[in-house]
SELOPA-194613 format. One record per residue: x, z, y of N, C-alpha, C in turn. Coordinates in nm, 3 decimals. Each point is the difference from the previous one (the first is absolute). Layout:
! residues N
<roke <X Z Y> <X Z Y> <X Z Y>>
...
This chain:
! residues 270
<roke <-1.485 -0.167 1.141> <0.095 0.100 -0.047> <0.104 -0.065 -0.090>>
<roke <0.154 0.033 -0.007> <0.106 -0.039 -0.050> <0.052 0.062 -0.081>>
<roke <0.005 -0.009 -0.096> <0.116 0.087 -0.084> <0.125 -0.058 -0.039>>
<roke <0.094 0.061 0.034> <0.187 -0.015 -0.002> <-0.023 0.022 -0.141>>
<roke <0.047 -0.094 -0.112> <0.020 0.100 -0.154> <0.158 0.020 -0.043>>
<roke <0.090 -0.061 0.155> <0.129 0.057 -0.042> <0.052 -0.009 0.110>>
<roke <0.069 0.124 0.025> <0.089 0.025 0.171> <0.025 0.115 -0.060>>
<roke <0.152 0.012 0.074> <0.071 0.125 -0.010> <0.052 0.062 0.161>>
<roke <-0.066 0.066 -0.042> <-0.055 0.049 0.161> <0.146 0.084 0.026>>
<roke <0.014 0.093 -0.131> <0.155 0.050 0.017> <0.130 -0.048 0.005>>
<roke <-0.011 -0.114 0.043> <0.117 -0.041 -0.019> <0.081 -0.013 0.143>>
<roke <0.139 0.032 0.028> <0.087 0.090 0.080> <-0.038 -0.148 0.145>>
<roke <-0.063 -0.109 0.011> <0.002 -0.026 0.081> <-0.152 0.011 0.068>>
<roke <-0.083 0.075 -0.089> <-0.147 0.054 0.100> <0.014 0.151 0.052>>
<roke <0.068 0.050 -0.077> <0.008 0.162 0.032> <0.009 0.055 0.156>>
<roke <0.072 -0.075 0.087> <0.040 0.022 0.120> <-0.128 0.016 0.111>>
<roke <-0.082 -0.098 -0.075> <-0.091 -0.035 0.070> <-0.174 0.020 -0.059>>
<roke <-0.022 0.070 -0.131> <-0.066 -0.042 -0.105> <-0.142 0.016 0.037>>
<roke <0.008 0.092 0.146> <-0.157 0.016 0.077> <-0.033 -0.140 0.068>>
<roke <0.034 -0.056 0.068> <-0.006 -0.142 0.032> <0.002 -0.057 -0.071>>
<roke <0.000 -0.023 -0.137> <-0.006 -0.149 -0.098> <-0.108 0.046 -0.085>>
<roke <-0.053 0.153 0.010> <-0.104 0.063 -0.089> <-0.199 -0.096 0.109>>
<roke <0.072 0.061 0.152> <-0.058 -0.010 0.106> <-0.061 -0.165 -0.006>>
<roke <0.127 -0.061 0.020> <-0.003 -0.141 -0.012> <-0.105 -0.088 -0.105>>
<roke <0.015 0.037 -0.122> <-0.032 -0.029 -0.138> <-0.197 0.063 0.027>>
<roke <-0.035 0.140 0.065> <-0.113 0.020 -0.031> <-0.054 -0.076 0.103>>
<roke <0.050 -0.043 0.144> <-0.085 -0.043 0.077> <-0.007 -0.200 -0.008>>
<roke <0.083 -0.013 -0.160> <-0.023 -0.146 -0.046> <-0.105 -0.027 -0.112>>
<roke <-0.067 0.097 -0.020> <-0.088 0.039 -0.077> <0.037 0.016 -0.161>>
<roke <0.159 0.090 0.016> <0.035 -0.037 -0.151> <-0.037 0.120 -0.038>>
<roke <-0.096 0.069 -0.046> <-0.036 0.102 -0.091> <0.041 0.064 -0.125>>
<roke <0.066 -0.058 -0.071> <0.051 0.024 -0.108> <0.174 -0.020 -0.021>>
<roke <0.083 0.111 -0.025> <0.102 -0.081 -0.060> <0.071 0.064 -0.115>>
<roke <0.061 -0.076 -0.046> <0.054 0.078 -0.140> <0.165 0.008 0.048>>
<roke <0.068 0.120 -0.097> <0.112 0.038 0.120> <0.060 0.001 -0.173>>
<roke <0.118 -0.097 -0.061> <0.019 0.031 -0.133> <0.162 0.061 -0.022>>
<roke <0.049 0.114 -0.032> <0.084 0.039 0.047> <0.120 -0.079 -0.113>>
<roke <0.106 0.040 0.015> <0.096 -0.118 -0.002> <0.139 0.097 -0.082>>
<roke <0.011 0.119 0.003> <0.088 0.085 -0.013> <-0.031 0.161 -0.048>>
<roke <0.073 0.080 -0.073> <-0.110 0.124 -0.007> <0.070 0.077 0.129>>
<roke <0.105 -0.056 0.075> <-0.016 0.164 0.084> <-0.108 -0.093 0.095>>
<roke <-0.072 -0.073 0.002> <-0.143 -0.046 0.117> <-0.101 0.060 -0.034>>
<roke <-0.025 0.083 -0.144> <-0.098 0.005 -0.039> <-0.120 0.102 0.096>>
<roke <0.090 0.118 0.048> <-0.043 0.077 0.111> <-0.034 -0.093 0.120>>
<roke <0.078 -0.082 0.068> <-0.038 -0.068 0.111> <-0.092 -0.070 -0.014>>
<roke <-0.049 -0.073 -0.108> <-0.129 -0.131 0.004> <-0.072 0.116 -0.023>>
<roke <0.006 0.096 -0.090> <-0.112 0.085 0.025> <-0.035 0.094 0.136>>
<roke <0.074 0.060 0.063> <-0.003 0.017 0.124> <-0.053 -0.061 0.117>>
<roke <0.054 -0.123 -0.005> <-0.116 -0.151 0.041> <-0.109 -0.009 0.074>>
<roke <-0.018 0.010 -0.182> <-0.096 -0.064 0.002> <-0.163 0.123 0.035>>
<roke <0.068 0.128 -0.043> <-0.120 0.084 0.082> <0.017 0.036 0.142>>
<roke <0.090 -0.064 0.026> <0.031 0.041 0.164> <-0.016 -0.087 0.077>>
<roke <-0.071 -0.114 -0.064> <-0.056 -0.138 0.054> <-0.169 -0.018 -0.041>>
<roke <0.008 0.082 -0.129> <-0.124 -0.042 -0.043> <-0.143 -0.008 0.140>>
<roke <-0.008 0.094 0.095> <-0.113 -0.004 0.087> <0.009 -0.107 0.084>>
<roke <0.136 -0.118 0.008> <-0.005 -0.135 0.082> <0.008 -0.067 -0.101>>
<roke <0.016 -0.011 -0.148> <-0.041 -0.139 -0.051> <-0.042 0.064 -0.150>>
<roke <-0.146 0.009 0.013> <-0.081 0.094 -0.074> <0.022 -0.023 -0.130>>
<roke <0.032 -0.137 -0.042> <0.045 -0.008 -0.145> <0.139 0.007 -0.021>>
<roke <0.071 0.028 0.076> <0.163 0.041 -0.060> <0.043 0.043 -0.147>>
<roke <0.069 -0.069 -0.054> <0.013 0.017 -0.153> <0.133 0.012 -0.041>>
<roke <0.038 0.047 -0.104> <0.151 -0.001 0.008> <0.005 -0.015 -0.181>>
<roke <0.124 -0.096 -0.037> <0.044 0.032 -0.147> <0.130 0.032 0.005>>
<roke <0.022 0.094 -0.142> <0.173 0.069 -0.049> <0.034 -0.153 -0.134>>
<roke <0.118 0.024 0.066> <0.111 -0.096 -0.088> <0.133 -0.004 0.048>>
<roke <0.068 -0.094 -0.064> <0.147 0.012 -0.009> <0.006 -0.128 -0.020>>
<roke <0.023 -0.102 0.134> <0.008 -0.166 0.023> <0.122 -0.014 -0.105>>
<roke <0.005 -0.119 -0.026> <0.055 -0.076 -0.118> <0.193 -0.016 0.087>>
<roke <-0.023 0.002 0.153> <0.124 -0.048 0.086> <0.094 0.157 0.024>>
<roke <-0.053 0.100 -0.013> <0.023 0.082 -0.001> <0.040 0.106 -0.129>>
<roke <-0.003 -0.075 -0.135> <0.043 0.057 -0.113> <0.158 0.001 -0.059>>
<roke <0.058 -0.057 0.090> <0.192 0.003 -0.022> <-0.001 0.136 0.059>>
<roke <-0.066 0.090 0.121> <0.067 0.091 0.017> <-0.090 0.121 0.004>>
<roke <-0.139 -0.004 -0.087> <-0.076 0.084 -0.085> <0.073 0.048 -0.095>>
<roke <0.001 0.158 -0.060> <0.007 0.064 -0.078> <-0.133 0.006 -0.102>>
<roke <0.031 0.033 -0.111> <-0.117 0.004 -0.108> <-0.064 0.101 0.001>>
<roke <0.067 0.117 0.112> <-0.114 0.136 0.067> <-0.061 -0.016 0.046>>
<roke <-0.011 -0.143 0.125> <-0.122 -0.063 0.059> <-0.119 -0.017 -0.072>>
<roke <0.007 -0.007 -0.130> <-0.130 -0.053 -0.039> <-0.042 0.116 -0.051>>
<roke <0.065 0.126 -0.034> <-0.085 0.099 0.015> <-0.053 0.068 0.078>>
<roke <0.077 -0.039 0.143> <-0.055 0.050 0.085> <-0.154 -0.109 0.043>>
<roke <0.022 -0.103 -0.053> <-0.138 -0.095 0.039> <-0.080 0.024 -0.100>>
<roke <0.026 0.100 -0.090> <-0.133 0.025 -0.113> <-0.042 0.098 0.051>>
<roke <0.064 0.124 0.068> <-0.059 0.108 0.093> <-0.042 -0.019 0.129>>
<roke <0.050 -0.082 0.054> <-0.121 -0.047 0.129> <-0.137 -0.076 -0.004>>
<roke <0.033 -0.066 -0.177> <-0.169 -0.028 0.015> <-0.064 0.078 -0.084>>
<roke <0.045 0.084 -0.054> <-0.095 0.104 -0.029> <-0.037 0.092 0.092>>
<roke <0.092 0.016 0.107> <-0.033 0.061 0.093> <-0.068 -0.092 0.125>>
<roke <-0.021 -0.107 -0.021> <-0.091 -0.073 0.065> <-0.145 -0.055 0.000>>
<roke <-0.037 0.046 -0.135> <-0.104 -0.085 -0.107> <-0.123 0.052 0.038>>
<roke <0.041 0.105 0.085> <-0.145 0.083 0.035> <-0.010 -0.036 0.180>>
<roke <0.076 -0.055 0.056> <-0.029 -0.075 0.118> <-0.065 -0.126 0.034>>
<roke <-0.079 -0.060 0.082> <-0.099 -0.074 -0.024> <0.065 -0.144 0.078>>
<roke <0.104 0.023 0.051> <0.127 -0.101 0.087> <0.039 -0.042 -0.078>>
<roke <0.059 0.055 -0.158> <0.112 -0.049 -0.076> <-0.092 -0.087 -0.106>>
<roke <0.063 -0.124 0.006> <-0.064 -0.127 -0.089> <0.034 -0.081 -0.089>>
<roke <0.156 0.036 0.047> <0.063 -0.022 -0.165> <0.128 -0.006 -0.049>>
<roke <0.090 -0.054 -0.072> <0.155 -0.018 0.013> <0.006 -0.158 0.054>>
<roke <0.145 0.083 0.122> <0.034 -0.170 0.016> <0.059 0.066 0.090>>
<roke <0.101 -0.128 0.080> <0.024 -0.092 -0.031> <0.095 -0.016 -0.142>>
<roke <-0.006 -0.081 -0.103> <0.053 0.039 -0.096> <0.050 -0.202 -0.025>>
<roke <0.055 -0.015 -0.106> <0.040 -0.097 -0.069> <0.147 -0.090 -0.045>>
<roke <-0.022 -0.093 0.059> <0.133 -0.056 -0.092> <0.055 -0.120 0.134>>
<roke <0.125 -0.026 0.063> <0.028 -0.070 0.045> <0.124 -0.073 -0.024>>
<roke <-0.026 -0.121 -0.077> <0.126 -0.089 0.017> <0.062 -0.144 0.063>>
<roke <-0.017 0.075 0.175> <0.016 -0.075 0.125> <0.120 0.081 -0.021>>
<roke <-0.002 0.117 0.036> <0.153 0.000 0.008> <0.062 0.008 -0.094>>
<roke <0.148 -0.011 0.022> <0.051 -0.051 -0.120> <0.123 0.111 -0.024>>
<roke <0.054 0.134 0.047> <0.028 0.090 -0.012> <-0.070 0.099 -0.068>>
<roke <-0.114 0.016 0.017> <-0.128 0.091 -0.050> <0.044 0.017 -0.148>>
<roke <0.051 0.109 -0.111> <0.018 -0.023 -0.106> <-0.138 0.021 -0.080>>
<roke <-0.018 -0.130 -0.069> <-0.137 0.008 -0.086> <-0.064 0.079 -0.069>>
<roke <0.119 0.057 -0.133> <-0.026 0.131 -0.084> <-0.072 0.076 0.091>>
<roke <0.057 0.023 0.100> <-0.015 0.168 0.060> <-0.157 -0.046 0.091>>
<roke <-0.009 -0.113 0.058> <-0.132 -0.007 0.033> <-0.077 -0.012 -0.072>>
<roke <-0.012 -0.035 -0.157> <-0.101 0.014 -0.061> <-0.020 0.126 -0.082>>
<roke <0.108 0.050 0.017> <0.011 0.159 -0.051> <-0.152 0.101 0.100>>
<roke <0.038 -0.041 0.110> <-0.120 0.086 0.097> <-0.099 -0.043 -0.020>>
<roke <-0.001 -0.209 0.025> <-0.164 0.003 -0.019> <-0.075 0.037 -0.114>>
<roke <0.078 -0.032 -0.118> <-0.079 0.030 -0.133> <-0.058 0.204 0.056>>
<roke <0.149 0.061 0.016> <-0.073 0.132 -0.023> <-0.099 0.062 0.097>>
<roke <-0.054 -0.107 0.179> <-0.069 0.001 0.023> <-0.133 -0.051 0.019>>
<roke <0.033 -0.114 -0.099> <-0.126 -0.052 -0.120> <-0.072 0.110 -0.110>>
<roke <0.094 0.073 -0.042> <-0.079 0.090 -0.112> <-0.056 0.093 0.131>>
<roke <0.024 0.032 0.081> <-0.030 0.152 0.086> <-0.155 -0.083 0.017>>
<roke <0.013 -0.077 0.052> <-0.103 -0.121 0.042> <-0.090 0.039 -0.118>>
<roke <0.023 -0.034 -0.112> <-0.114 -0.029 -0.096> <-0.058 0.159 -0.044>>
<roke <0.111 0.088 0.059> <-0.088 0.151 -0.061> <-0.050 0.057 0.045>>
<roke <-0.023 0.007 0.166> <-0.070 0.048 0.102> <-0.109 -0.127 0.041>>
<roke <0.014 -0.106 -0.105> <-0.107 -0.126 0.015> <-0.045 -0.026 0.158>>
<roke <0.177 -0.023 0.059> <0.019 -0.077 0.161> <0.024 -0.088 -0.049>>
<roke <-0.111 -0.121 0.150> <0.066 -0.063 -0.014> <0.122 -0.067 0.116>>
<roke <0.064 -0.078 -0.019> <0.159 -0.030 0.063> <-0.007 -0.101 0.095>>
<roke <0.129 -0.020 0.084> <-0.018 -0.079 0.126> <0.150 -0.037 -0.016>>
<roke <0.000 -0.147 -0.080> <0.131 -0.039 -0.046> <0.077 -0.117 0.088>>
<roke <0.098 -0.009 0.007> <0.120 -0.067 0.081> <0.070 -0.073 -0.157>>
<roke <-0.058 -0.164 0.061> <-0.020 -0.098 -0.111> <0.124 -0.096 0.032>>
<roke <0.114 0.031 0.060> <0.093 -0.143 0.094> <0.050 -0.086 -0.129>>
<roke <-0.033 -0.076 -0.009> <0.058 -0.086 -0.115> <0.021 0.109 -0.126>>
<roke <-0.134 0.020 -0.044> <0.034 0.094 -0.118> <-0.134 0.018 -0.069>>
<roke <-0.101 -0.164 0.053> <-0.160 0.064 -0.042> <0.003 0.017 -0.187>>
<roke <0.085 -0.111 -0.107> <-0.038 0.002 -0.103> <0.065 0.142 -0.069>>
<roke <0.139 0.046 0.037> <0.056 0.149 -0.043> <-0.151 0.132 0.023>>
<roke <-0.025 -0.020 0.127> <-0.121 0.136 0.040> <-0.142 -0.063 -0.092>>
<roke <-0.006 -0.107 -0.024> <-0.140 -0.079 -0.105> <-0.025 0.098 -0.116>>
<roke <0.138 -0.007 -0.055> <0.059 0.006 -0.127> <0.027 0.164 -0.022>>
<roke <-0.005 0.076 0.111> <0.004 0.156 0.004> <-0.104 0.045 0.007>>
<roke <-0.102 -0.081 0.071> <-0.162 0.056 0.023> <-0.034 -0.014 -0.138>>
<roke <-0.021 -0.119 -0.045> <-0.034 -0.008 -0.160> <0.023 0.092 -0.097>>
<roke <0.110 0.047 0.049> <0.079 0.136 -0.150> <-0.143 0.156 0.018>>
<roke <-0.075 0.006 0.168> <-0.055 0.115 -0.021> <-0.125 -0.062 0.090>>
<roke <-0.052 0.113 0.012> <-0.145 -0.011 0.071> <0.029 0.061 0.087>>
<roke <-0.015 -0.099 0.115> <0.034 0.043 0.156> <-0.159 0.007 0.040>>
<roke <-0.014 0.050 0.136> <-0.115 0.012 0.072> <-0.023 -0.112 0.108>>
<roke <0.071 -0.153 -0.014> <0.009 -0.060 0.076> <0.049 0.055 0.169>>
<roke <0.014 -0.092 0.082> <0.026 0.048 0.094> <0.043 -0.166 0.110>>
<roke <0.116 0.025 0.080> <0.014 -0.101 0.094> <0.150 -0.070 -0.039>>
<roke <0.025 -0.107 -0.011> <0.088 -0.070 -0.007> <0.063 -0.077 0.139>>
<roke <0.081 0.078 0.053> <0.008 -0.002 0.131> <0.092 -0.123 0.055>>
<roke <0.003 -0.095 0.119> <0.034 -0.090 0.025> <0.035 -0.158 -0.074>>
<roke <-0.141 0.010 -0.115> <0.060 -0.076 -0.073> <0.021 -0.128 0.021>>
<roke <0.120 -0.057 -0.085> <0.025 -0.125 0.042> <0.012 -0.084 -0.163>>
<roke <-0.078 0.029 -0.039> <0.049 -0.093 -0.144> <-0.109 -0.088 -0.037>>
<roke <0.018 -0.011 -0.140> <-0.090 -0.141 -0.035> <-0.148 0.005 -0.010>>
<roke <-0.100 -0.082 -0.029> <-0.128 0.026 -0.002> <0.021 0.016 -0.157>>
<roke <0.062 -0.049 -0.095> <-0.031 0.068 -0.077> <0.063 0.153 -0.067>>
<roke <0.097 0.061 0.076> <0.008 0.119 0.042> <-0.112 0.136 0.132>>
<roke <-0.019 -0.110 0.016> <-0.143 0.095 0.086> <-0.084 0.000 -0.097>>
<roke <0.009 -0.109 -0.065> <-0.139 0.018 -0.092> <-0.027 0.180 -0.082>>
<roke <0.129 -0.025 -0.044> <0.047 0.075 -0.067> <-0.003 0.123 0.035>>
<roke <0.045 0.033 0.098> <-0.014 0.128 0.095> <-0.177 0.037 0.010>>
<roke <-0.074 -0.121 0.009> <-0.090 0.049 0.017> <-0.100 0.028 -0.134>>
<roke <0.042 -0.045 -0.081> <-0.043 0.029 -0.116> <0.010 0.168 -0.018>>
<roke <0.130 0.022 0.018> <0.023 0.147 -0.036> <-0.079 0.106 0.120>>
<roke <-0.073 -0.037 0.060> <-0.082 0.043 0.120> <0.087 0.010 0.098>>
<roke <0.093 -0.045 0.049> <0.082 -0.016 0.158> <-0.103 -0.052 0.065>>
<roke <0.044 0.025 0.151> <-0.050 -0.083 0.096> <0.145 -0.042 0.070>>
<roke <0.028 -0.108 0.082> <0.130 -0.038 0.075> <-0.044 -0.014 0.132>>
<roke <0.138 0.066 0.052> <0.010 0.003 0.169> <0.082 -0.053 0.040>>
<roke <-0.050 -0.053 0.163> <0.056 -0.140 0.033> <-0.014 0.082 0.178>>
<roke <0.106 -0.069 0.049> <0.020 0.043 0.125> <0.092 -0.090 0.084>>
<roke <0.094 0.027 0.080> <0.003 -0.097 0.089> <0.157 -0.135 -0.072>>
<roke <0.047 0.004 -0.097> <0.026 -0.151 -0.080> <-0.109 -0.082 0.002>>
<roke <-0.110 0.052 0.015> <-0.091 -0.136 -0.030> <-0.022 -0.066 0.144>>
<roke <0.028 0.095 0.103> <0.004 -0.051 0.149> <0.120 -0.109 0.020>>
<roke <0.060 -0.036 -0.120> <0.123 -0.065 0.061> <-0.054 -0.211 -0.101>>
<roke <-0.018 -0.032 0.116> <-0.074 -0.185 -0.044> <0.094 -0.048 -0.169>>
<roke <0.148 0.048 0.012> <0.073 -0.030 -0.109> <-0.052 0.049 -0.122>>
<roke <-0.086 0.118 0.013> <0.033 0.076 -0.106> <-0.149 -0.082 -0.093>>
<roke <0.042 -0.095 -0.079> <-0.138 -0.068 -0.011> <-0.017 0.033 -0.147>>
<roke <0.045 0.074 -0.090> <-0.014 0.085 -0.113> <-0.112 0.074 0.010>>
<roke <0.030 0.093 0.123> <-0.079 0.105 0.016> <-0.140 -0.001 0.037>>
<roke <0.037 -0.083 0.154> <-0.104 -0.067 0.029> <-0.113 -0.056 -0.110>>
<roke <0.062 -0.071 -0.079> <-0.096 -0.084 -0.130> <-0.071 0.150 -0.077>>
<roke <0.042 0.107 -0.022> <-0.025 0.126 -0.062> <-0.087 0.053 0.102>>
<roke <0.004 -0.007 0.110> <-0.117 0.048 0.121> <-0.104 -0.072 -0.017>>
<roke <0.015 -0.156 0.004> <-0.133 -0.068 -0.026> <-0.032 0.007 -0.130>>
<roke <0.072 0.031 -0.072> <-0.097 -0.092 -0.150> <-0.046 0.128 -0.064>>
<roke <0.063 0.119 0.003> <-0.004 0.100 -0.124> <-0.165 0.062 0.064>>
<roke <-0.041 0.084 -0.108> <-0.187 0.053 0.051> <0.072 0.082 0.110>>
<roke <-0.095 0.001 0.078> <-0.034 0.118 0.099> <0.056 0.135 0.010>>
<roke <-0.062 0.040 -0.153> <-0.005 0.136 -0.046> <0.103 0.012 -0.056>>
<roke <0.099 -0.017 -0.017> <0.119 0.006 -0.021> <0.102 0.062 0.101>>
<roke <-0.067 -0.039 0.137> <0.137 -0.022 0.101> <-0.015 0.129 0.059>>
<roke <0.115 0.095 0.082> <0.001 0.087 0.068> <0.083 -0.054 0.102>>
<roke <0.040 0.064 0.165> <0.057 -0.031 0.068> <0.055 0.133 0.007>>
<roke <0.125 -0.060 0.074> <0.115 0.113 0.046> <0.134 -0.025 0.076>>
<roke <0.092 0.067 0.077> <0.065 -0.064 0.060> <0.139 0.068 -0.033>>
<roke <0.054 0.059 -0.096> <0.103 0.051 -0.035> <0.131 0.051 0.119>>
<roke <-0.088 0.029 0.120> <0.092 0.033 0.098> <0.074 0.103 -0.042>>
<roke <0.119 0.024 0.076> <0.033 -0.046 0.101> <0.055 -0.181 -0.102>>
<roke <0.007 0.016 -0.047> <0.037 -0.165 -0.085> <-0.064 -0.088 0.017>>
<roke <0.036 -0.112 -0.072> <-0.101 -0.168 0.002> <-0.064 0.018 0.134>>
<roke <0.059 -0.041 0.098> <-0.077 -0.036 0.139> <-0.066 -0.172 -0.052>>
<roke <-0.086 0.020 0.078> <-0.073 -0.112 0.035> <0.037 -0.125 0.076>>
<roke <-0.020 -0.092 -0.011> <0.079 -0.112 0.075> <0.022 -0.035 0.105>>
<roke <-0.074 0.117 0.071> <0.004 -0.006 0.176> <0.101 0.068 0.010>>
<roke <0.024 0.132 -0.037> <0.064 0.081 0.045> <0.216 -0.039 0.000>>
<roke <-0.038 -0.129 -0.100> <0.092 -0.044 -0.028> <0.124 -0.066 0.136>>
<roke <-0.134 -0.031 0.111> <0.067 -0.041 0.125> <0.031 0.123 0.114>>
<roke <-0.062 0.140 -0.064> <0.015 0.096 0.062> <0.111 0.082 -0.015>>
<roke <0.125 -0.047 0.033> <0.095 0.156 -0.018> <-0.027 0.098 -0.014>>
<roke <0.057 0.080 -0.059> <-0.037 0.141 0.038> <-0.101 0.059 -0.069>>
<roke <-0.111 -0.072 -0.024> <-0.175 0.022 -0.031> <-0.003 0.029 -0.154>>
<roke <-0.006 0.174 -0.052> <-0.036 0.015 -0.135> <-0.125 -0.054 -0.038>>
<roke <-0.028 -0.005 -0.113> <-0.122 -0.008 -0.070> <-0.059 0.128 0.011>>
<roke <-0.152 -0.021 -0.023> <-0.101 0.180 0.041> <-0.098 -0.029 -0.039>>
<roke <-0.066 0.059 -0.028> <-0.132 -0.017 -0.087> <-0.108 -0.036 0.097>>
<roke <-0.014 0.008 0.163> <-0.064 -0.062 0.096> <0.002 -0.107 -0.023>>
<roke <0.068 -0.079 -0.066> <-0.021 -0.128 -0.005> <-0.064 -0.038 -0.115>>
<roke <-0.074 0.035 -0.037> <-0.029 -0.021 -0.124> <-0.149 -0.066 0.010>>
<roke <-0.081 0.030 0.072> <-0.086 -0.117 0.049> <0.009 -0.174 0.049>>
<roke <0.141 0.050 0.011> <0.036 -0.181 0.053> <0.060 -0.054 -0.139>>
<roke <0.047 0.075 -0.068> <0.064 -0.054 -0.099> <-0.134 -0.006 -0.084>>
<roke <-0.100 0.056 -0.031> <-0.115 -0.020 -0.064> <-0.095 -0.161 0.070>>
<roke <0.013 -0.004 0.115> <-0.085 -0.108 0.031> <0.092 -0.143 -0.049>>
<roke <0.109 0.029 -0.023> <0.071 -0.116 0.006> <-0.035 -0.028 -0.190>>
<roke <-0.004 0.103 -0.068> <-0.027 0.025 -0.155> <-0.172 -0.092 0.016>>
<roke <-0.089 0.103 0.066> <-0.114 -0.088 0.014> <0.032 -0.128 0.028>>
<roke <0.049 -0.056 0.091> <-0.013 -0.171 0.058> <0.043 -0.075 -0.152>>
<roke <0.083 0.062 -0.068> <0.047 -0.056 -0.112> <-0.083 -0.048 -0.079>>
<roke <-0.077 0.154 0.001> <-0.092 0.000 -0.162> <-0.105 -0.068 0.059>>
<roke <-0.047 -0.050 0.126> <-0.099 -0.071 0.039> <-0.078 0.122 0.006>>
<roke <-0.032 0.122 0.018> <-0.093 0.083 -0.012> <0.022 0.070 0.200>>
<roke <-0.160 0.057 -0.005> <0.075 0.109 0.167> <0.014 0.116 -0.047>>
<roke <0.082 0.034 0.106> <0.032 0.162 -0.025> <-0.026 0.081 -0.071>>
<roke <-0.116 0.029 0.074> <-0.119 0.099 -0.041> <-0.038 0.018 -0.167>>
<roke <0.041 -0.149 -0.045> <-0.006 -0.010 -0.140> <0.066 0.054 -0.105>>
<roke <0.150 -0.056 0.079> <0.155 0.059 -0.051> <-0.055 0.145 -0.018>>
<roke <-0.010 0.011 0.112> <-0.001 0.196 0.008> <-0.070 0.077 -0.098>>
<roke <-0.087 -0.049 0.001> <-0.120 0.037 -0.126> <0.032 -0.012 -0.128>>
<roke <0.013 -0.137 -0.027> <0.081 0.019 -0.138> <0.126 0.082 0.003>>
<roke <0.094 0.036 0.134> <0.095 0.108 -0.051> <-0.047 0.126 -0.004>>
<roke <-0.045 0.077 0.046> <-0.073 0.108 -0.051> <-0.062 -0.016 -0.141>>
<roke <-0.053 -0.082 -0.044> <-0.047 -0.017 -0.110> <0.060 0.005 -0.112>>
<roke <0.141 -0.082 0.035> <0.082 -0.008 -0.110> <0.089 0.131 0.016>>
<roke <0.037 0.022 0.093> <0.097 0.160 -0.011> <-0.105 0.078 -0.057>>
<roke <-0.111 0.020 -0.011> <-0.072 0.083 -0.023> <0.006 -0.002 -0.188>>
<roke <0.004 -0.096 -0.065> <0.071 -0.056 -0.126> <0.086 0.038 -0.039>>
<roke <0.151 -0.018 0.068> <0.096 0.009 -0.017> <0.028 0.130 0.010>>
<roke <0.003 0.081 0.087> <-0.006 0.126 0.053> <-0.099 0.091 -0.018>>
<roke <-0.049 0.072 -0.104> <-0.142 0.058 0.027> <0.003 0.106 0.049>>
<roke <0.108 0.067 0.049> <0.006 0.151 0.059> <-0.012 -0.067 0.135>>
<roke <0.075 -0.110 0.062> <-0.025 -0.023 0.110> <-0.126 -0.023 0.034>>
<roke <-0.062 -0.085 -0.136> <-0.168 -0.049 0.032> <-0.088 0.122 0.005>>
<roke <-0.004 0.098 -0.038> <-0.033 0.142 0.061> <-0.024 -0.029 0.085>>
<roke <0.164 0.033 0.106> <-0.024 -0.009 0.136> <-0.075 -0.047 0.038>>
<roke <-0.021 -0.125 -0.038> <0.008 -0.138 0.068> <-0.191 0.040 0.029>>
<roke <-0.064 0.006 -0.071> <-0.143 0.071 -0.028> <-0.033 0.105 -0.004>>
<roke <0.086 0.112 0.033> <-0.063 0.105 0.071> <-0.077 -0.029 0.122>>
């Protein structure tokens, strides 16, 4: 069994098709995925989703947030409207936490103030409904370090990370776990790679941030989105890394989402 701990299932290039990549994904044995919404007018659609999927991929999970790439053309009503969807979510057994949330300074338009304006105030939402978060770290791990520190978060997933070991450390200190997906499929990426082999076990989650970060095959494939079906191949290639089989990977990911996530770990043990 597989769990996706990041795909955005809503996003305008699965929609067309979203029964076939749901289809696809359960008969790859991916069981689980987390759907983290990105915008508040999505907040209805990932939730919609994800119960209208839930009977083909039994752990379907979804988090509310307001991505860090998307805060130039957020209003500051958004975030009240993201304090009323998770209160109006908190009693659903799908919803697992805020996210996608954080800080990105890859791009270089993105105005800073205003992205840290959201994450901070969906850092406090975070710490009062004691969620925990599913953060978007792009060149920005010591700024989000340095925000977790100010409150008591509920830990959560530090998604695609790419930074230092002694920034993972760090992350994991504060109870993160980090997810790794198909960058590490690429032979160059030998940062990451080194973070696949060396860091514990229990640390690591997998995920494939589709339709995004394709995998290094797909790279010769025109045309070919990223999908959470693939997420077994991109896991064995994580295993060959860590020197471990599959079966292992897998286990410790359930294990560790089950950590990171405890509404999901519910699920996960019902």
């Amino acid at each position: 069994m597989w769990l996706d701990t990041h795909c955005h299932l809503d996003a305008p290039e699965f929609l067309s098709d979203i029964e076939s990549i749901v289809e696809r994904a359960k008969h790859a044995g991916v069981a689980g995925i987390l759907l983290p919404a990105v915008r508040a007018q999505d907040f209805e659609t990932v939730q919609e989703l994800t119960h209208r999927f839930k009977h083909e991929i039994p752990y379907l999970v979804y988090t509310l947030g307001i991505h860090p790439l998307y805060t130039d053309h957020a209003s500051e009503g958004d975030l009240k409207t993201l304090e009323a969807a998770v209160a109006n979510a908190k009693n659903d057994p799908h919803f697992v936490g805020i996210g996608e949330i954080g800080l990105d300074y890859f791009v270089a338009e993105l105005d800073p103030h205003r992205q840290a304006l959201f994450f901070h105030a969906q850092l406090d939402l975070a710490q009062h409904y004691q969620l925990p978060v599913i953060l978007h770290v792009r060149r920005s791990q010591d700024m989000i370090l340095k925000a977790l520190r100010q409150r008591t978060i509920s830990g959560g997933i530090a998604h695609a990370f790419n930074g230092s070991f002694q920034q993972a450390q760090q992350f994991i200190d504060l109870g993160f776990k980090l997810g790794f997906g198909g960058a590490a499929t690429y032979e160059r990426a030998l940062q990451i790679r080194r973070l696949v082999q060396e860091l514990p076990l229990d640390v690591i989650v997998t995920e494939t941030d589709s339709p995004d970060i394709p995998p290094a095959w797909l790279r010769s494939e025109q045309g070919r989105r990223n999908e959470p079906a693939f997420l077994p191949r991109i896991a064995q290639v994580l295993a060959e890394i860590r020197g471990v089989q599959p079966n292992s990977l897998s286990e410790a990911v359930i294990h560790n989402v089950s950590q990171a996530l405890p509404r999901w770990g519910q699920l996960l043990n019902q």
